[in-house]
C-alpha positions as a printed NumPy array, in Angstrom:
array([[ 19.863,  17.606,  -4.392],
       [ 17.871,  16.066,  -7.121],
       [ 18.26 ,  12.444,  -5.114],
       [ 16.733,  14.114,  -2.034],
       [ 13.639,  15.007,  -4.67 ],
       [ 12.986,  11.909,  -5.51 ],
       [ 12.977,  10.353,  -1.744],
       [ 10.712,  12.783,  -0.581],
       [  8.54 ,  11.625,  -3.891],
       [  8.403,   8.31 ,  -2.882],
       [  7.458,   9.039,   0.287],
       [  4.89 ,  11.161,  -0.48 ],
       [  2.904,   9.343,  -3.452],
       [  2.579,   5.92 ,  -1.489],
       [ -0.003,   7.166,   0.566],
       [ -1.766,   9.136,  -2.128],
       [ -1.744,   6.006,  -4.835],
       [ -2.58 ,   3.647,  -1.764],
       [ -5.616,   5.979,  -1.198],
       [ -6.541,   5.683,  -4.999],
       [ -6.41 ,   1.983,  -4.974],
       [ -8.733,   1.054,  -2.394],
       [-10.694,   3.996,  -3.024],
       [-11.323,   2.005,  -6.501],
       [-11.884,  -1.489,  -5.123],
       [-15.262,  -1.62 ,  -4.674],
       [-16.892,  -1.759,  -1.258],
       [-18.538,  -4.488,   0.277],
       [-19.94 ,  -3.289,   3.734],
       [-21.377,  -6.466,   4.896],
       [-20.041, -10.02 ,   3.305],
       [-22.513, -11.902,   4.909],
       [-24.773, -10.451,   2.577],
       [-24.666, -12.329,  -1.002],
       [-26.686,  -9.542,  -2.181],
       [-24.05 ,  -6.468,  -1.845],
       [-21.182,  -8.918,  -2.684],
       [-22.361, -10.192,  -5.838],
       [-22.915,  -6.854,  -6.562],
       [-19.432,  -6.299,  -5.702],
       [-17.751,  -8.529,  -7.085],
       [-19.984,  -7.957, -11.065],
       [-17.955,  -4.596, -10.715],
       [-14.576,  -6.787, -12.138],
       [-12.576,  -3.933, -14.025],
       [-12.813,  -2.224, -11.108],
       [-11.817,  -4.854,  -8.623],
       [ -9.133,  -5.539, -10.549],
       [ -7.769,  -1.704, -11.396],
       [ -8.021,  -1.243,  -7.349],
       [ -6.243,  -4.106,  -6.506],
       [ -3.329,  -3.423,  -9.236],
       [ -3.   ,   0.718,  -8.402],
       [ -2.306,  -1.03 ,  -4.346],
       [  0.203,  -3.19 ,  -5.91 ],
       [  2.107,  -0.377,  -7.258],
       [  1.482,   1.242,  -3.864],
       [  3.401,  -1.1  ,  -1.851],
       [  5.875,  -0.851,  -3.917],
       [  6.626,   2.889,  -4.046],
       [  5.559,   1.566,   0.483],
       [  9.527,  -0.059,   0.341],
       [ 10.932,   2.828,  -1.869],
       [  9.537,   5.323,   0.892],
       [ 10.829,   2.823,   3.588],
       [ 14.163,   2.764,   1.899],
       [ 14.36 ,   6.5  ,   1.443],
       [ 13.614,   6.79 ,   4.965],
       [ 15.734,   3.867,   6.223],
       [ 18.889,   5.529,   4.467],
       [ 17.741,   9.783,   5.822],
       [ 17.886,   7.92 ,   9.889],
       [ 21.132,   6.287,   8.9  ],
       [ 22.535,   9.494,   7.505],
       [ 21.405,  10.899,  11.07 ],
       [ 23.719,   8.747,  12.617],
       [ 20.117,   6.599,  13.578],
       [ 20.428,   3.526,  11.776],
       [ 19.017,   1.228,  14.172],
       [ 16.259,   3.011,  14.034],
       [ 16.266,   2.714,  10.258],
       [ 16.3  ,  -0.999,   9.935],
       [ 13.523,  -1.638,  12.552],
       [ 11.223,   1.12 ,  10.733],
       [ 11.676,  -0.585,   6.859],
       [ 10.979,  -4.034,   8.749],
       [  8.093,  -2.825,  10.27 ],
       [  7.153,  -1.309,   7.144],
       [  7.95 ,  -4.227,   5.092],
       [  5.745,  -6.447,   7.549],
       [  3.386,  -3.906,   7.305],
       [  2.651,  -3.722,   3.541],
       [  2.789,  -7.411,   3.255],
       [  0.198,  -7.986,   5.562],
       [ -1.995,  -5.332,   4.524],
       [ -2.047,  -6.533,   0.679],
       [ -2.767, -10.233,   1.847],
       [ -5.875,  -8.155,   3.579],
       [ -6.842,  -6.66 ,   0.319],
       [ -6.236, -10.157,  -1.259],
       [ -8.351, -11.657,   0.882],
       [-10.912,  -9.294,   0.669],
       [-12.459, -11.111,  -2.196],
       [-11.865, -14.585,  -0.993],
       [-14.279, -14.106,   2.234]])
C-alpha cells in the first residue's frame, strides 16, 4: 500500500516541478531580438534555478514512466508498458535538449 503511494507521487509531481522549472527560466519571446535576450539571459540565477528544477523533473519524468510501466504490466499490459516508458524516455530527452538549447539560439 505504501509502494502504490509513492508511484502515484511520482507521477503526480513531474508535471507540477516541470511546470515550476520553466515557469522560472526566463522568457525570451522573440530571439531575434538582442534586446529581450540580453535581457534574458542578465537574469543568470534564474536561468540557471529553471533549468536545474527541469532536471530534477525529468527525472521524477522516468520514475512516473517506471511506476506506470510496472501498474500496465501488473494489468497483464506490458507491451503497452514498454512502448509508453520509451516514448516517455524519448520524450524527456528531447524536450530537455529543447530547454538546453534554448539559450544557445
Amino acid at each position: 500500500m505504501k509502494r502504490d503511494i509513492f508511484h502515484a507521487l511520482y507521477i503526480g509531481m513531474f508535471p507540477v516541478i516541470l511546470t515550476a522549472g520553466i515557469l522560472t527560466i526566463p522568457l525570451v519571446s522573440d530571439y531575434s531580438n538582442h534586446m529581450l535576450a540580453e535581457q534574458a539571459a542578465s537574469q543568470t540565477a534564474r536561468w540557471f534555478w529553471g533549468h536545474a528544477i527541469s532536471g530534477v523533473a525529468f527525472g521524477f519524468s522516468l520514475l512516473a514512466a517506471c511506476s506506470i510501466n510496472r501498474y500496465l504490466s501488473m494489468r497483464g499490459q506490458a507491451r503497452s508498458g514498454a512502448v509508453s516508458l520509451s516514448f516517455i524516455a524519448i520524450g524527456a530527452a528531447l524536450y530537455a535538449f529543447g530547454l538546453g538549447a534554448d539559450g544557445i539560439l
